[in-house]
Structures are given as C-alpha cells and as structure tokens.
N, C-alpha and C positions, 0 to 999 in steps of 0.2 A: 320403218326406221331408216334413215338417211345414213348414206355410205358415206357422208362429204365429214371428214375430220374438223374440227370448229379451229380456228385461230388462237391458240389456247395462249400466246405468248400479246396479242390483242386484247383475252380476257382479261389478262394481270393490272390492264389497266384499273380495271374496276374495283380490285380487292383493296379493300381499304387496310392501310396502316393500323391495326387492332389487331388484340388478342382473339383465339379462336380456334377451332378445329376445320380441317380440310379434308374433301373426301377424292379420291381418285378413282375413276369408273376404266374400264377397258370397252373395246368396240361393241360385247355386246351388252353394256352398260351394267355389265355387273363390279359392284364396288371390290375393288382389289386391297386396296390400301386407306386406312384413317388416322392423320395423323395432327397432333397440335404444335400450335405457336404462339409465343407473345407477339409476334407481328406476321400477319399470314399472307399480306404480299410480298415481304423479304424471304421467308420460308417455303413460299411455294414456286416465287419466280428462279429459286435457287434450283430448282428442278428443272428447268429450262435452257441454263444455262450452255453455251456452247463446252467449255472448257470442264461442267462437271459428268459427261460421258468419261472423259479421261483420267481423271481422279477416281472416280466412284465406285465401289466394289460391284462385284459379280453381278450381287443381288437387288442394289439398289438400280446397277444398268440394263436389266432385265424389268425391272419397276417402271423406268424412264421409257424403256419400248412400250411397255403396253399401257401406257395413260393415254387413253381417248378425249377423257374429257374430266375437268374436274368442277367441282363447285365449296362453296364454303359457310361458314356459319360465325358470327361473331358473338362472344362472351362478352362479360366483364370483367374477366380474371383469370388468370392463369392458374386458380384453383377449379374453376367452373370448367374452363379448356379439359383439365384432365378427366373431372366427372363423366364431361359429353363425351370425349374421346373413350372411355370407355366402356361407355354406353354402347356407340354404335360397334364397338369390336363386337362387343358380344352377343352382338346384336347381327350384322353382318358374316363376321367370322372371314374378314379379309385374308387372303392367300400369299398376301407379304407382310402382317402382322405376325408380332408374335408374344407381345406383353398383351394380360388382358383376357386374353382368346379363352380363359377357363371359366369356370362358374363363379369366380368366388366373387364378391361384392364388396362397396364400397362401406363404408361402416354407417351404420344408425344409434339411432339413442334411443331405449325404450325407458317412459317411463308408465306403470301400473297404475293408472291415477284411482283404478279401481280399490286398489288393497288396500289393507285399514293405513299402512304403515309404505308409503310410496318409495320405492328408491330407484336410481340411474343407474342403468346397465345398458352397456354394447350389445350388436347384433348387427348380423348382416341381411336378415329376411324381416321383411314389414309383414306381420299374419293380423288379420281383424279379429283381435281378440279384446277389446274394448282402451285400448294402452293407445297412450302418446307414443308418436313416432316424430324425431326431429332429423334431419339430415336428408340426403346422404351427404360426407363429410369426406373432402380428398386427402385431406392431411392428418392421418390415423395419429401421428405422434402428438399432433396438436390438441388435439381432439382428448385424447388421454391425459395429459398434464388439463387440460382445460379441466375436463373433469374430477379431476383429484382438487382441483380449486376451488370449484364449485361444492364439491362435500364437507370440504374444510370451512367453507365461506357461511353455507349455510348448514352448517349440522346437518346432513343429509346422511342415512344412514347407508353402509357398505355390504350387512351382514343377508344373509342368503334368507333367510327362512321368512316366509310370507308374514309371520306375525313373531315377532321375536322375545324370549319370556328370557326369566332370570338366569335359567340354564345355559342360553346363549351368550348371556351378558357374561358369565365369568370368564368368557373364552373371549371376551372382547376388550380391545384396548384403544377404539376410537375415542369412547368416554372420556378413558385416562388423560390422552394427548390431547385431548380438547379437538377432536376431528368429528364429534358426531353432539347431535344434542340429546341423545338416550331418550326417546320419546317412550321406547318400551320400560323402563324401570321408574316412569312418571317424571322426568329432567321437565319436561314439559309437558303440556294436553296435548290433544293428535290435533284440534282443531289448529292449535299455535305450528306442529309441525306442519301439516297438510296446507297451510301461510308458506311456510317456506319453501315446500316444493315448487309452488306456483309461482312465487320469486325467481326460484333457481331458471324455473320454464322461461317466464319471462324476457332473461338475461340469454339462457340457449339461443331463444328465439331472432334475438338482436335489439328486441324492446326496451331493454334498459342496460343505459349505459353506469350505472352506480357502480361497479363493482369493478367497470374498466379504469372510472376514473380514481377509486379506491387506492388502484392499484400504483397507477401513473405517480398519483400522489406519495406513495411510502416509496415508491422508485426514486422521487427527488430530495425525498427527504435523509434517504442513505445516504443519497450522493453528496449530499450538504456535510453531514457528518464521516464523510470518505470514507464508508463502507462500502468501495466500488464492488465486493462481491456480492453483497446482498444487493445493492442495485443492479448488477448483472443480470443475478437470478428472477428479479420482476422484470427486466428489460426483455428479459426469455420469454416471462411466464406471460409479459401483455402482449407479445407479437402473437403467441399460440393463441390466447385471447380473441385478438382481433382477426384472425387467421378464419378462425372457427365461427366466431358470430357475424362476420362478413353478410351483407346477403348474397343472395345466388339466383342473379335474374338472367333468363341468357333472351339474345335477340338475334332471330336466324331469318338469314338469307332467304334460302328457300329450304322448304321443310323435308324431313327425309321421314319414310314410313318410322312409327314409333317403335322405340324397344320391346324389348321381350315383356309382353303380359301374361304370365302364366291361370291366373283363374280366366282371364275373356280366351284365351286359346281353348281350353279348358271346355267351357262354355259354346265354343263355336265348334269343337270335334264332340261336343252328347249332340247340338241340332242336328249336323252335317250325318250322323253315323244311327240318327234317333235314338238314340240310349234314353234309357228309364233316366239316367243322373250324369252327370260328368264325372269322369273315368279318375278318381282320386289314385289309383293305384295300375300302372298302368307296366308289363312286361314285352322287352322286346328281345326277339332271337336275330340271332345271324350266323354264319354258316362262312367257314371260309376256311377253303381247301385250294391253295396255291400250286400244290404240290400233291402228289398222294401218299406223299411220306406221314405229314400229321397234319390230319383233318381234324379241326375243331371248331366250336361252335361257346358263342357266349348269350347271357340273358343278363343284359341292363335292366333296373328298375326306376322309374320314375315316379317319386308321390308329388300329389301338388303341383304336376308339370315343372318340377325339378328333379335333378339327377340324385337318385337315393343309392350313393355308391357302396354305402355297408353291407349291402343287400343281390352290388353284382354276381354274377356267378359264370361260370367258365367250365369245359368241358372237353373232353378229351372223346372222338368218337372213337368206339373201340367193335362195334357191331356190321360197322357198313366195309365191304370190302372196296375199294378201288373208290374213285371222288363218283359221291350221288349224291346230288343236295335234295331229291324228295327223302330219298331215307336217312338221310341225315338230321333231316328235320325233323322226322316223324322219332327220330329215339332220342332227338334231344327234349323232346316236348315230354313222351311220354316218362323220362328219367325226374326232371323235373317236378310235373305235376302227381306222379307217383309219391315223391317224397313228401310233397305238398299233403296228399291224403292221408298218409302214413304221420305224420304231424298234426292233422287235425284228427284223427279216428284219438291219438294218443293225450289229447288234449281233449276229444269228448267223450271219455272214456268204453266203456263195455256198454252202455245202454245206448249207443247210437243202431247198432240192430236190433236193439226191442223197439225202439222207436220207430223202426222202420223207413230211417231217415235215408236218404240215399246219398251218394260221396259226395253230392254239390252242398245238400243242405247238411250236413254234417260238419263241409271244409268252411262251409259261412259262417254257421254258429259259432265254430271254433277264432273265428277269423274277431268274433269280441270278446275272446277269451285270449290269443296271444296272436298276435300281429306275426308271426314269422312265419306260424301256419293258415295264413290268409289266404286267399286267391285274389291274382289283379281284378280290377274293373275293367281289365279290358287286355287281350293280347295280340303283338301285333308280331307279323312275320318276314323278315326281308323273302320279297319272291311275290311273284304271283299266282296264278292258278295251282300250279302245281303243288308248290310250299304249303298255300292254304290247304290242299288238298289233306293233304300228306297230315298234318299238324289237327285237321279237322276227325278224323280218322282215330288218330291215338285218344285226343279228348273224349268221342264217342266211346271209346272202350273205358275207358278210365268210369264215364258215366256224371263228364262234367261238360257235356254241350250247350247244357244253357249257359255257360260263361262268354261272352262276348267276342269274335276275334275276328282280325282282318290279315290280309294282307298286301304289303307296298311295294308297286315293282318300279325299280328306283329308272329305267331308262324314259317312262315317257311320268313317271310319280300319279301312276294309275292305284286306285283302293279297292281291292278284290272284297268281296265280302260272300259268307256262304250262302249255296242256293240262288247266288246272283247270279245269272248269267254275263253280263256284260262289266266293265267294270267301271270305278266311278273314279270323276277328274276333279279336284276341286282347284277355283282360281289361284295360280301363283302367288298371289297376297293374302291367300286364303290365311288366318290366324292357325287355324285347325290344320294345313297340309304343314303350316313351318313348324308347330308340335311335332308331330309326324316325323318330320323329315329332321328335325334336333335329336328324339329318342334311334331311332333307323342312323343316324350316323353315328351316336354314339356307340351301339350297339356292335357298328360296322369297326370303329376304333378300339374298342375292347377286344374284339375278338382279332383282328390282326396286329395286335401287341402280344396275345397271346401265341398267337403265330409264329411272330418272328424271336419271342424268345426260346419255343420251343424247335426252332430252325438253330439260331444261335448256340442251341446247347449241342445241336447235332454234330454243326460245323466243328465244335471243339472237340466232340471225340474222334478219335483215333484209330486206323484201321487195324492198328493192336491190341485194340480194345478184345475183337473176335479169335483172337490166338488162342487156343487154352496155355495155361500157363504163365502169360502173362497177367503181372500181377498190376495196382496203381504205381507200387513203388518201382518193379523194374521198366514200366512205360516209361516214368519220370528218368529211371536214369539213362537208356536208351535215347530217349529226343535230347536230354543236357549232353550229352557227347557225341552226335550225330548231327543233331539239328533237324531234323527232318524225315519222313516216311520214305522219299526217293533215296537219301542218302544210308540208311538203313540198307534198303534192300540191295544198292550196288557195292557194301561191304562183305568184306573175308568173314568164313566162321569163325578163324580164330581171333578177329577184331573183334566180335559179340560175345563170344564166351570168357574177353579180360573183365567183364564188368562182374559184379559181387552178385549169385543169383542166377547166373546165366551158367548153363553146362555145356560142353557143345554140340551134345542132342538138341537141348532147346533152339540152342544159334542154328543149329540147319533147320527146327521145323517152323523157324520164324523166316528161314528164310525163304523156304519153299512155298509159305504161305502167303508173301507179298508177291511174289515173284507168279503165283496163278492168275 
C-alpha cells in the first residue's frame, strides 16, 4: 500500500455535479465516514476548504484530519442517496457516523400473493417465504399515505386474519366507508379481488400510471371549483405518490464491497466451520471486567444472522474472586446452559430418563416444542484458547459437547476451534469472519453498557451509604445542607446533630467514620 497521500483537492475535479453518496477512507483505508448529497462535488469539496478547519466543530475537524482518501457513487435521487447512504452505514459502521449505525431497516411492502384473500403490509426484513417484496422505500411517511391510497383505490383489504369470515366482518368498517371491497362476505369473487391486487402491484411497482393521473385530475378539478383544501390534500397525496413509485436505479462510480447478506454469510460460516447446516441460531459471550469492582459478562443472540435482542441476556459474576476471564467464562457458560437444560427437561417432561435421552438430545427435542428452551447452532466465545478452554469444560459437564462452539480472539480475528491445535484465519472479506465479528461486537457492546451502568450506579452512591445508621432519607438531608462528603466531614458535631434525625452520638459516629 502507498504512503504517498493522492491530491484529493485535484480529484474534486472529476466528481460530477449529481446527486449521490460519498465515502471517506483514512490512511489505512478503512471507511470512516458515509455521507450524502444532492450535489456531491459542492458537498465534498466543502471538506476541503481552507476556511472550513475554522468554523467546523471538534468533530467534524478531527474528520477533516484523517481523510486519506475518498471516492463516490452517483444516484438518481435524493431518495436513492439516502437508501445507499444507509446501506453502507450499516454496512461499514463508520467511526464518525451516527444516524443509521443500528439494525433497523428501511421499510418494505409485503404482499402474500399466496393467501386466498391478498393484502399490503409493511416490514423491514425480506424472508423467502413465497410473498411479493416491493421496496426498499426511503420515505416511510410517503410510503404509508401512498398505501392507505392504494386500499382505498382498490378495495384492498386491511384486516389481519389470513382468511377473514363474518365474525371479522362485524368488527370491520372498511366495508362501511367504502375502503375495502369485502371479498370475504361475497362483495365480490376472489378471482375479481385477486385482479385487483395485481393492479395495486402494478402501480407500486411504477408500471401504471392510472391512478397518478386519477389523481392529478380530481386535484384540478377542486381547484377549478376553489376547493383549495381538497386540492391541497391530493397535491400531498400525488407528491407521496410519485415519491414512492419513482424508480430506484443507482449508477456507481466505483463499487464498494456489497451490504450485509445475512443468509450468504450464513452459508459461508456452515463451509468455513463444516457444520452439518448453517448456524440459524447462533450465541455469543463476552466477559468484561474493567475494574474488579463488577465483573460481568453478556450473551447476545443472533437468528438468521440478525441481532435477536429479546433473547440478550446479561450477568453479574458473583463466583470468580478478583478479574479471571478463564473462569469467568467458564460460570457464565455453565449458568446459562444449566438453565437452558432445566427448561428443556421441563418442557420434556419426566420421560426424558426412561428414554434415556441424554441433556443434548433432550434440550433438542424440546428445542421443537418451545423455542426459549432451544440450544444455539452454534456458540461462539470472545477469547482464545483459553476462553474456548474454559467454556468447553463446563459444556462437557453439562453433557452438551456435541453442540458446536468456537472461539474469536479479536487482536489478530484468529477462530480457535476444539481439539484444533492451531487456529484458523479467514480472509478479511471473508462473508463468514464479518458475521463473526458483527455478533463478537455486539456482544462486546452489550456487555460494557452493562458495565458502565453498573459503574454509574456505584459512582452515585455514597460513602454514607456504609454508616449504620444512616438512613436514604438522612443521607438526602445531609448532602442538601452540606453539599458534599468532604464538607460533611470538615463540619462541627453540633452542626450535624441540627438536622431532624441526627442525635449527636450519631454526628460523632458519622464523624469518626469519614474522617478513617
């Protein structure tokens, strides 16, 4: 890789006046920054600028240091701009980002073209489960008026239940307002509805413009009649319209590795690790002890190579004396999957020892009976030899080693795996190490949040807390008339024993107690 800095105020030549996202890299070409524009050589040369070091806050002049180098991508639209832009956030996970950077997703449209009786519904996860996926869609507000239009337009139904019968219907009042064409109570056949879904598709898709120009039309015709508010409210309702059925073609520069694919990632950690299947369920520990005050340790879960946050869980270690992350590990694992057997024994009831089932195949069976006493497909351990050690040890006692598990030692992103001696390195593009290393940071995030709120709670109490004697309410009145621990202790007893509460035995043994 070349030390020599490029001429970045030379490249601006070449960025064309267009809409688009921009990516900024640091000297060792890792993306720092991704950000959009309606014009991406007025927006990026403004980074350049002599005079904006002197304006520019902290953050952004700490930005301006470290661009080595950037490149860019053009759009067609300033709604495509925000898509791409973030895309590659969450994609990257730039270090001066900070919209974006979470999991959540841009919206889609699913429709069930399968079910007898079709309808539109929002989503943020595309799953292959036989349904229309249209989008993704940057303009969520648009996007929902568009669709309250589209049900109106074509009778398209709103109601939840996959086939909908009379019992439904009296709790419905799309019928009533004319929002639906009641295909369930015979309004019409399914074949005449199942016409109109494909309609409505149609028009999502940007294939027909009927229902724009529909619209256009009763817009001018208010206006004629100087109902400027009903023309308003279509002059609203066709930019959402046109907003939303836009197409969405982009045309880049140069290409940047693609976003996050969670099933090919998926698919490249069963080759990489040999698994019987790809790891649908997938548990990660970390261990973080800043301090020997409170050591704890968290376990992320991933399904689908997505973050299954209802399911994290957090631990307070209470068995290892002083910081040891092997035996840290080893009691968080075993606390864990302990409860995991204790959940599945209770889920397969008393005949799992007639059966002779042992705790792996007992916590499996159970694992198609309720999902919470499952075991991962796979668990993974921040650390290396040791950690795996440690982790592999308590599973052996438990009598769950056939479950799968690695572990990632994050300085050189080595994959320890049991009974290996050496450990294993997969390429930095690897689809399979940036799984990996997304689960392993989350993990790492969870747990020191949990850290530092249980730091935070420390910091707040009070060296009056350990007095006896002292109670919540005379701490409270103590600091409101003092102000403070130091000023506490350099007071007179008989300045501590005015307060309601205090006697001046207490005030001297409060005093002698700060004062050790």
């Amino acid at each position: 890789m070349s030390n020599a800095k490029p001429d970045l105020n030379a490249r601006l030549h070449d960025v064309p006046h267009k809409p688009g996202v921009y990516v900024m890299r640091d000297r060792l070409k890792k993306v720092i920054y991704v950000g959009k524009a309606r014009d991406l050589r007025k927006r990026v040369g403004n980074y350049f600028m002599p005079s904006r070091q002197m304006t520019a806050d902290r953050k952004t002049r700490a930005l301006i240091d470290s661009i080595w180098d950037f490149e860019w991508h053009v759009v067609r639209s300033e709604a495509e701009a925000v898509l791409y832009e973030g895309r590659l956030i969450k994609e990257f996970r730039p270090k001066y980002n900070v919209s974006f950077r979470d999991d959540k997703r841009f919206l889609l449209v699913r429709v069930g073209l399968n079910e007898p009786y079709p309808r539109f519904a929002l989503t943020r996860l595309k799953k292959d489960d036989g349904a229309r996926y249209f989008g993704p869609f940057a303009h969520s507000g648009a996007l929902r008026s568009t669709l309250n239009a589209i049900r109106k337009r074509f009778g398209i139904r709103s109601c939840r239940p996959p086939v909908p019968d009379e019992r439904d219907y009296r709790h419905c009042l799309d019928d009533i307002i004319k929002n639906c064409s009641a295909p369930c109570i015979g309004r019409i056949t399914q074949e005449d509805y199942r016409r109109r879904v494909e309609e409505a598709c149609e028009f999502l898709e940007g294939e027909s413009r009927q229902m724009i120009d529909q619209v256009e039309a009763e817009m001018k015709t208010a206006a004629e009649r100087l109902d400027f508010e009903k023309a308003a409210q279509l002059r609203n309702l066709l930019d959402d319209l046109r907003a939303t059925t836009k197409p969405m073609t982009r045309y880049i520069h140069k290409a940047l590795p693609g976003a996050i694919s969670p099933a090919a990632d998926l698919l490249a950690l069963k080759d990489a690790l040999q698994l019987d299947r790809p790891p649908a369920v997938m548990e990660c520990f970390d261990i973080s002890n800043i301090s020997a005050t409170h050591i704890v340790a968290s376990m992320v879960r991933f399904r689908d190579g997505m973050p299954d946050r209802a399911n994290y869980r957090r631990f307070r270690i209470a068995g290892v004396p002083g910081q040891n992350d092997f035996a840290s590990m080893a009691e968080v694992v075993r606390r864990r999957y302990s409860r995991v057997l204790r959940e599945a024994f209770a889920v397969a009831g008393d005949d799992a020892g007639f059966n002779q089932e042992s705790p792996f195949e007992a916590a499996k069976r159970a694992a198609g009976q309720s999902p919470i006493a499952g075991l991962p497909d796979l668990i993974i351990v921040d650390g290396g030899k040791g950690q795996l050690s440690s982790a592999c040890k308590e599973l052996q006692r438990l009598g769950l080693h056939e479950v799968p598990i690695i572990g990632l030692a994050k300085e050189f992103e080595e994959i320890y795996r049991p009974a290996r001696p050496l450990p294993m390195r997969l390429p930095a593009d690897s689809g399979a190490l940036k799984l990996l290393q997304r689960i392993r940071d989350e993990a790492h995030r969870f747990a020191n949040g949990y850290h530092s709120l249980l730091l935070k709670r420390r910091i707040s109490e009070s060296r009056l807390d350990d007095i006896p004697g002292i109670s919540e309410t005379r701490k409270k009145a103590l600091l409101a008339k003092f102000g403070s621990v130091e000023r506490i202790r350099r007071a007179k007893p008989e300045a501590l024993a005015e307060l309601p509460g205090i006697s001046p035995r207490l005030a001297g043994e409060i005093l002698a107690a700060l004062s050790g």
